[in-house]
VEXMARFI-355839 format. One record per residue (C-alpha): x, y, z; residue in one letter; residue number from 1. Coordinates in nm, 4 decimals. Example, Ala and Ser with C-alpha at 12.3 -4.5 7.8 and 13.67 -1.06 7.14 Angstrom:
          u          v          w   rest    nr
     1.2300    -0.4500     0.7800      A     1
     1.3670    -0.1060     0.7140      S     2
***
This chain:
          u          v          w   rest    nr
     1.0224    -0.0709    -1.8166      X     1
     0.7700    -0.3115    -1.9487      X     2
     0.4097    -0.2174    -1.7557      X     3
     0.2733    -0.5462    -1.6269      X     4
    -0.0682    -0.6639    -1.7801      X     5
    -0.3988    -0.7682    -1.6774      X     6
    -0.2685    -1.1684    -1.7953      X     7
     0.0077    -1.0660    -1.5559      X     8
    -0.2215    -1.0357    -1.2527      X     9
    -0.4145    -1.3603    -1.3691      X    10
    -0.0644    -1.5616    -1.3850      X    11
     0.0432    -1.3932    -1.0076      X    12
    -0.2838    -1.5498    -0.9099      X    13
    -0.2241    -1.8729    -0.9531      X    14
     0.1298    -1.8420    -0.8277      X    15
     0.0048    -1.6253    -0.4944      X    16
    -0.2947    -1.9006    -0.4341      X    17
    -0.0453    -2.1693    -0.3263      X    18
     0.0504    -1.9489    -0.0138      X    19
    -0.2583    -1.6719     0.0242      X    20
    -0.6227    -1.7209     0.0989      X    21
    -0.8449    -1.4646    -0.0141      X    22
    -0.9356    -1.1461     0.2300      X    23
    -1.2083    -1.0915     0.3543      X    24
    -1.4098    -0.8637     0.1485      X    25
    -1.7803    -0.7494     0.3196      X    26
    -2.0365    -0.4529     0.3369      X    27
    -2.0217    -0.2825     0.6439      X    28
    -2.3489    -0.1853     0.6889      X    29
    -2.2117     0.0380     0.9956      X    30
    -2.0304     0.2521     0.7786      X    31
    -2.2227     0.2601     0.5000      X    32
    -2.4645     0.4266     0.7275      X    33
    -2.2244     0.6771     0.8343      X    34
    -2.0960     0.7533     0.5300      X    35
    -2.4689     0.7677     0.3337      X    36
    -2.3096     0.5301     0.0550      X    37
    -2.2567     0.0748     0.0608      X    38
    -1.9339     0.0713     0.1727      X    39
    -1.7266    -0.2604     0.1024      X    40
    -1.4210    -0.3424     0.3190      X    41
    -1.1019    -0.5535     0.1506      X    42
    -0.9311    -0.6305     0.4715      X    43
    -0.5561    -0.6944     0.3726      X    44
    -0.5070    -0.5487     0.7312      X    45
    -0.5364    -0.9859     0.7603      X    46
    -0.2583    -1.0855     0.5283      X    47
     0.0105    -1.3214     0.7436      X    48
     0.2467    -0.9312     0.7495      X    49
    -0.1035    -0.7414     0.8512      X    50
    -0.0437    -0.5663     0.4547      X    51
    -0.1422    -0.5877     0.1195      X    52
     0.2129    -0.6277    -0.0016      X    53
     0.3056    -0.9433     0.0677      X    54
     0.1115    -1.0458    -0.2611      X    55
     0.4007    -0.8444    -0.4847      X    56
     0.6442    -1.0352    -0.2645      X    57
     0.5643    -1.3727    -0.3057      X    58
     0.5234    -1.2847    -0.6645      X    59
     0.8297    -1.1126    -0.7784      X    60
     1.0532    -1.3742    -0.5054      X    61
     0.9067    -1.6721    -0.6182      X    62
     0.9926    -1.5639    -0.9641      X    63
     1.3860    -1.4891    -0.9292      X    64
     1.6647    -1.7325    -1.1242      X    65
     1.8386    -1.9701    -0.9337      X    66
     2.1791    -1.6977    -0.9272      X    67
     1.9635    -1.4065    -0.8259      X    68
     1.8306    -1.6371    -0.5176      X    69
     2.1744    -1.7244    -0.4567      X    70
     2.3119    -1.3697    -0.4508      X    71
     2.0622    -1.2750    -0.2112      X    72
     1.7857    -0.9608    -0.2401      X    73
     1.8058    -0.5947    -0.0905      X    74
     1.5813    -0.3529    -0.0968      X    75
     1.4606    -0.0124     0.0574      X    76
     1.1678     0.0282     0.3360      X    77
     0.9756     0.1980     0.5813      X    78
     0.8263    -0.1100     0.6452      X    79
     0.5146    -0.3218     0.4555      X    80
     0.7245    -0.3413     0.1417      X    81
     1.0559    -0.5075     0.3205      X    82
     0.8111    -0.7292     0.5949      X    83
     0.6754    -0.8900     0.2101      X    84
     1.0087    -0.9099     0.0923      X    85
     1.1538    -1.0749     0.4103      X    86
     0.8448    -1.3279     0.4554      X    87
     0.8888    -1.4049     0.0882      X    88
     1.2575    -1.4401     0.1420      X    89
     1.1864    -1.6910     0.4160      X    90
     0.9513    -1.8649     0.2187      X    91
     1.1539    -1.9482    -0.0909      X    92
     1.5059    -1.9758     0.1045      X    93
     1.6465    -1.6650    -0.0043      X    94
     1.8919    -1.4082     0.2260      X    95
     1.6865    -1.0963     0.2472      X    96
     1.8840    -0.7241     0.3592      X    97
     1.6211    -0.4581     0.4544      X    98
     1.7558    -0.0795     0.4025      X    99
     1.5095     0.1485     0.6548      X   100
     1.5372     0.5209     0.7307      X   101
     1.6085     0.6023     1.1187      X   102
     1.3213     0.6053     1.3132      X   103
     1.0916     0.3625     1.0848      X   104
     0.8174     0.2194     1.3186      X   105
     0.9518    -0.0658     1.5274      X   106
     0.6867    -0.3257     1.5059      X   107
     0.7222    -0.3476     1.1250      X   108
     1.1171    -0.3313     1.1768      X   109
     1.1477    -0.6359     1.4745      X   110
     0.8589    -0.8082     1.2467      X   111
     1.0892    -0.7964     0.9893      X   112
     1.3526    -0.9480     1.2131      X   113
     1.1625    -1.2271     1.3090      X   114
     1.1131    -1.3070     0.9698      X   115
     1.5324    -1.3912     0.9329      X   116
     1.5910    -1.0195     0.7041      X   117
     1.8632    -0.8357     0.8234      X   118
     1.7908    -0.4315     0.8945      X   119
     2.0117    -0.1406     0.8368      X   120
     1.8732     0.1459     0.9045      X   121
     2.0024     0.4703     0.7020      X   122
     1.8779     0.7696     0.6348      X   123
     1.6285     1.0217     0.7386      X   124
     1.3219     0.8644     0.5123      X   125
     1.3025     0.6559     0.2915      X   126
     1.4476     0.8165    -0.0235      X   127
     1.7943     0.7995     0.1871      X   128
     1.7810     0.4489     0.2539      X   129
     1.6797     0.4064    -0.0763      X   130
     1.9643     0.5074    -0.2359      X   131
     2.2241     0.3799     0.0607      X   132
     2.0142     0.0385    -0.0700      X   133
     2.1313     0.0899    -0.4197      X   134
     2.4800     0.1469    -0.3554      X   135
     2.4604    -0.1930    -0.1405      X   136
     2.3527    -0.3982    -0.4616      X   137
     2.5913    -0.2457    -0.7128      X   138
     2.8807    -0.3237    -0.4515      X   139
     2.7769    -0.6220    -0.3185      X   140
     2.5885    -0.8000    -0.6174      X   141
     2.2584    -0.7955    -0.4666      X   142
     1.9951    -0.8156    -0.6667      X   143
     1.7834    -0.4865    -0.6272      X   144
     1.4110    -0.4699    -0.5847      X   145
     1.2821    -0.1192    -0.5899      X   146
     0.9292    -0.0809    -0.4090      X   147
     0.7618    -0.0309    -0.7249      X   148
     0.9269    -0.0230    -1.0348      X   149
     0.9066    -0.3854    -1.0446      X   150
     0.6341    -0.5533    -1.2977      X   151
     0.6024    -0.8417    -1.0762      X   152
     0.5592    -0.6556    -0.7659      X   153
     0.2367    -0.4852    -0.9157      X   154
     0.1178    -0.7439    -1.1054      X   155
     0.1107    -0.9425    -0.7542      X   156
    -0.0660    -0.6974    -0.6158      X   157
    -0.3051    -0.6811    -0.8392      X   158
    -0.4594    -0.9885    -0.7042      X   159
    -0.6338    -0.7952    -0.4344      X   160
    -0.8320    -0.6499    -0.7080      X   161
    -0.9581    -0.9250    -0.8744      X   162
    -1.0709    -1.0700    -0.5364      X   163
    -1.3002    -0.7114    -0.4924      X   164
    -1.4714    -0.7338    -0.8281      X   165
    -1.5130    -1.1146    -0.8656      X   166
    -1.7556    -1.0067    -0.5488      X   167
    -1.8063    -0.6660    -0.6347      X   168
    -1.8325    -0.6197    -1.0009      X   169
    -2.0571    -0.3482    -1.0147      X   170
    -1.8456    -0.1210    -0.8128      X   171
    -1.8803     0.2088    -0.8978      X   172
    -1.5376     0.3823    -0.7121      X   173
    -1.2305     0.2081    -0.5779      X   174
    -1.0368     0.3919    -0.3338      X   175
    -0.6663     0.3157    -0.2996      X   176
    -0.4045     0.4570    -0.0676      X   177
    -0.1032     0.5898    -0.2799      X   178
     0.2616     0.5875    -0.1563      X   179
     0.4579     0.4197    -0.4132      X   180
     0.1848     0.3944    -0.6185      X   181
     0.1964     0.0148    -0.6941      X   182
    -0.1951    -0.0457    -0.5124      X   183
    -0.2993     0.2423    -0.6967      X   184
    -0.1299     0.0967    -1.0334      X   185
    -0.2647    -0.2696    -1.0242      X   186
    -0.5885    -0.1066    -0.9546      X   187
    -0.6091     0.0486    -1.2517      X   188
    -0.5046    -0.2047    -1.4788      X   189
    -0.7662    -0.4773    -1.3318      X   190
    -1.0566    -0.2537    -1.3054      X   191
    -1.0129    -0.1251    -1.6395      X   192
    -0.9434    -0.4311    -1.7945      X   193
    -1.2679    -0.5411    -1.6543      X   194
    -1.5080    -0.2793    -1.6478      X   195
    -1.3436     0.0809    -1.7820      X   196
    -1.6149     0.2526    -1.6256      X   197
    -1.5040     0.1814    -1.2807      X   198
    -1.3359     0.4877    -1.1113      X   199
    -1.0043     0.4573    -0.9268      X   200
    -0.9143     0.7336    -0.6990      X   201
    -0.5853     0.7273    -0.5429      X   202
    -0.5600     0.9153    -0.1525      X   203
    -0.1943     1.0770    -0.0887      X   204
    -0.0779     1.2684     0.2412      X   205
    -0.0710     1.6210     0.2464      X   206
     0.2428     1.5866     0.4238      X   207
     0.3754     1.4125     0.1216      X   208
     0.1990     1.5094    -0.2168      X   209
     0.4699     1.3919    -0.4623      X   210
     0.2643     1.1664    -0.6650      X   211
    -0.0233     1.3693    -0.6595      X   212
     0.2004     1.6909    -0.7727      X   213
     0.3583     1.4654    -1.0188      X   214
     0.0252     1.3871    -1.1725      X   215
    -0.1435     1.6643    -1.1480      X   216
     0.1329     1.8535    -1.3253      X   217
     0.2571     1.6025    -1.5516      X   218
     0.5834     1.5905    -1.4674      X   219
     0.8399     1.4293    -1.1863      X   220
     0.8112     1.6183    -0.8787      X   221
     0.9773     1.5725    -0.5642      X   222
     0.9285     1.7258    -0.2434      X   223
     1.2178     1.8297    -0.0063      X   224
     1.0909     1.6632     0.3029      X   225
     0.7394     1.4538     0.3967      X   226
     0.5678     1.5424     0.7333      X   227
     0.2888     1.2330     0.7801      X   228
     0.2889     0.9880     1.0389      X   229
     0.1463     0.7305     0.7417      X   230
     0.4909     0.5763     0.6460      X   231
     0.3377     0.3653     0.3560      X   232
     0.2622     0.7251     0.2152      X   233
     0.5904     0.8677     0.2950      X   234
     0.7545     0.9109    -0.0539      X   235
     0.9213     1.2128    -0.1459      X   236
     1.0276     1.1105    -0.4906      X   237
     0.7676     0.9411    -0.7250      X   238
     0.8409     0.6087    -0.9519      X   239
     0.8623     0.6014    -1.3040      X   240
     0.7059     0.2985    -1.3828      X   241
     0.4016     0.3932    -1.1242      X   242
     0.3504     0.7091    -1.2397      X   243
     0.3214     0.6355    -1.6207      X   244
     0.0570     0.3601    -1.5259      X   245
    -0.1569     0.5989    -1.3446      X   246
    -0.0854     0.9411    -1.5317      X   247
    -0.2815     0.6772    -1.8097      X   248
    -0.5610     0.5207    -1.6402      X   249
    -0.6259     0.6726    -1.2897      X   250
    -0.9475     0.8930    -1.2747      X   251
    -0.8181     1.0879    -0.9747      X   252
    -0.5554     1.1392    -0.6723      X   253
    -0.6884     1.3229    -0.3607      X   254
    -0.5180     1.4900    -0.0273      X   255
    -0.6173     1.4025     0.3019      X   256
    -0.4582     1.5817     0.6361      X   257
    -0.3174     1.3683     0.9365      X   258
    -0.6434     1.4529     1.0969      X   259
    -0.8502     1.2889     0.8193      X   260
    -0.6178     0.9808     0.8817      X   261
    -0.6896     0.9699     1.2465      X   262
    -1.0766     1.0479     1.1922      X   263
    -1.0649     0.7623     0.9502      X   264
    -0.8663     0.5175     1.2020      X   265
    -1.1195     0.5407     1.4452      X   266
    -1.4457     0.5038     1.2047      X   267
    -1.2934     0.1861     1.0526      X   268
    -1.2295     0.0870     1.4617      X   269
    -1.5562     0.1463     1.6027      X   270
    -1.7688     0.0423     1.2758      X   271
    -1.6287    -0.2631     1.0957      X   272
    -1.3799    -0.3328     1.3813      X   273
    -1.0838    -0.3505     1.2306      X   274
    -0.7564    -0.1725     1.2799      X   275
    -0.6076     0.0174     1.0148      X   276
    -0.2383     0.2021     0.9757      X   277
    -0.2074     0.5743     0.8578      X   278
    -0.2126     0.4747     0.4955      X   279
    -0.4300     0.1740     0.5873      X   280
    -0.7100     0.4162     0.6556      X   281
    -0.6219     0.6531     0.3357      X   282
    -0.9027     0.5102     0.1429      X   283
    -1.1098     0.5660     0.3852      X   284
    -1.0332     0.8716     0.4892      X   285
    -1.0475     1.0035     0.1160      X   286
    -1.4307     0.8343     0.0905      X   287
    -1.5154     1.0214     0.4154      X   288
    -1.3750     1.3598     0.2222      X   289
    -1.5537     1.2909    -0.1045      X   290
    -1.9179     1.1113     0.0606      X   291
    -2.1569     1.3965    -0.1162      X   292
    -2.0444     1.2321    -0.4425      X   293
    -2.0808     0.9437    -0.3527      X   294
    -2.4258     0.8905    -0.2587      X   295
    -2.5930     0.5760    -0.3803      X   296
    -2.3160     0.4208    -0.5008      X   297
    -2.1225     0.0994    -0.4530      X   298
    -1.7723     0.2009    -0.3035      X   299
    -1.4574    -0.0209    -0.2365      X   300
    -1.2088     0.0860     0.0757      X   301
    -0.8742    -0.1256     0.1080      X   302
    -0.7836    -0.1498     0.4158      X   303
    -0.4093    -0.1962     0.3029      X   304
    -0.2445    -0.2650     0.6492      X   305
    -0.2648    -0.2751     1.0182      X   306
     0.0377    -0.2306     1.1057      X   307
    -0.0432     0.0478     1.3986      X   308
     0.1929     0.0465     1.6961      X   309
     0.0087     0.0398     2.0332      X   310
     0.1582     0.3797     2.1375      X   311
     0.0145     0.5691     1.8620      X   312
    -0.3338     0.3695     1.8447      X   313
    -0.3401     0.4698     2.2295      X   314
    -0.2428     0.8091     2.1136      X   315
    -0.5275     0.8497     1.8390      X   316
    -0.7806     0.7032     2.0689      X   317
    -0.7142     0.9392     2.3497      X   318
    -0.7189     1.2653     2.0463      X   319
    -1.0574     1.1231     2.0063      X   320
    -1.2100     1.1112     2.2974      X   321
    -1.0655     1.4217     2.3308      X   322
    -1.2092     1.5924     2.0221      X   323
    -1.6056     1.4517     2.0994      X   324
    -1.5311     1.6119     2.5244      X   325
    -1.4643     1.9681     2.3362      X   326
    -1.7244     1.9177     2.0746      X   327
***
């Protein structure tokens, strides 16, 4: 597969501007106190699907030939990835089908709904559906998006990146949630198109290290099962076209626990207001886990979707409160 390039991002740009404003990007001088570094907020928590990958949607969707729009899409989800695909879908006339594991949260599955997709829900994560999803298009004629193996998807994505350092160009660290990997990809090709010295480190699940195994090893390893409540970091099997972008040009991957996820949740809640998913927080919670090394410097934390049911906000909140009583 052909890795997308920074011209790429610049050309999903002006495609993505027709239908997305720019994020908010600010210093929250709340948590930069906290966290003893200038911390700088990218809230794609805000996009129209409350995540950052709507931009690889609109991108790759507005992109298809006239048959492909006519054959319809499919593709495999635990939910941000098929909410872009289905508002995309909606937006360019195209029939959508959403393969989700059992279970997937049901916001981000009625969301999808609402948007005119149609959910079937197979599997016990998303690897299952995945491949239930695959079988669909080679019977049925779909034409297949995979979550990241798609140049268009990351390329889109990308965008998010050029909005932080047109603001932000003397970053010094990025921090990027990794599931799929294709955040963590388009964040490496824009910042080191534009400034190589700019670190990128990706923030995995302990409850689902394949990526970080993957790259750490050099080599494709999957994992039998993942155990995170993060579902945009739920990926047992990594992606090839992913993980030869960052085994190249990512500086470093980094585990957080579910506690470190939670933690992070409620620090982006009470300082900067905003309300983050499991892997919304990931960059977060990583910047929390690294802070001695990053003293003094100029950090960027996505906030890559907000896409928290009520009952398990309620439930983090209450864990909180709970934590500081026995403190």
């Amino acid at each position: 597969m052909t890795e997308p390039t920074f011209a790429d991002v610049l050309n999903a740009r002006r495609t993505i501007s027709k239908y997305l404003r720019p994020t908010p990007f600010f210093k929250s001088t709340p948590l930069s106190k906290r966290l003893g570094f200038d911390a700088f907020v990218k809230c794609e928590n805000l996009q129209p699907i409350g995540a950052f990958k709507v931009r690889g949607g609109i991108n790759l969707i507005s992109g298809l030939s006239a048959d492909e729009k006519r054959r319809g899409v499919i593709t495999a989800s635990t939910g941000n990835h098929g909410l872009s695909i289905a508002y995309a879908s909606a937006l360019f006339g195209v029939e959508a089908t959403i393969g989700a594991p059992i279970g997937s949260n049901p916001y981000k599955i009625q969301a999808i709904q609402d948007l005119g997709a149609r959910v079937e829900l197979h599997g016990k994560d998303f690897d299952e559906a995945r491949l239930w999803v695959e079988s669909q298009a080679r019977e049925k004629g779909y034409r297949y998006i995979h979550s990241a193996n798609e140049p268009l998807l990351i390329a889109g994505v990308g965008t998010l990146y050029l909005e932080i350092l047109e603001e932000l160009p003397d970053a010094d660290v990025i921090f990027v949630p990794v599931g799929g990997g294709s955040g963590a990809s388009a964040a490496c090709i824009v910042a080191k198109t534009i400034n190589p010295s700019i670190k990128v480190t990706g923030v995995q699940s302990e409850g689902a290290p394949a990526v970080y195994k993957s790259w750490k090893t050099g080599r494709i390893v999957e994992t039998e099962k993942v155990e995170t409540f993060a579902d945009g970091l739920a990926t047992r099997v990594p992606f090839e076209l992913t993980m030869q972008i960052m085994r190249r040009l990512i500086d470093e991957i980094i585990l957080v626990s579910e506690e470190d996820l939670r933690r992070a949740i409620l620090l982006l809640l009470e300082t900067t207001h905003q309300v983050a998913e499991g892997a919304g927080a990931a960059s977060t919670a990583g910047a929390v886990k690294m802070r001695q090394d990053l003293k003094g410097k100029k950090v960027a934390l996505v906030i890559s979707g907000g896409n928290l049911t009520l009952e398990m906000l309620q439930t983090i909140i209450r864990a909180g409160k709970s934590s500081l009583r026995s403190a």
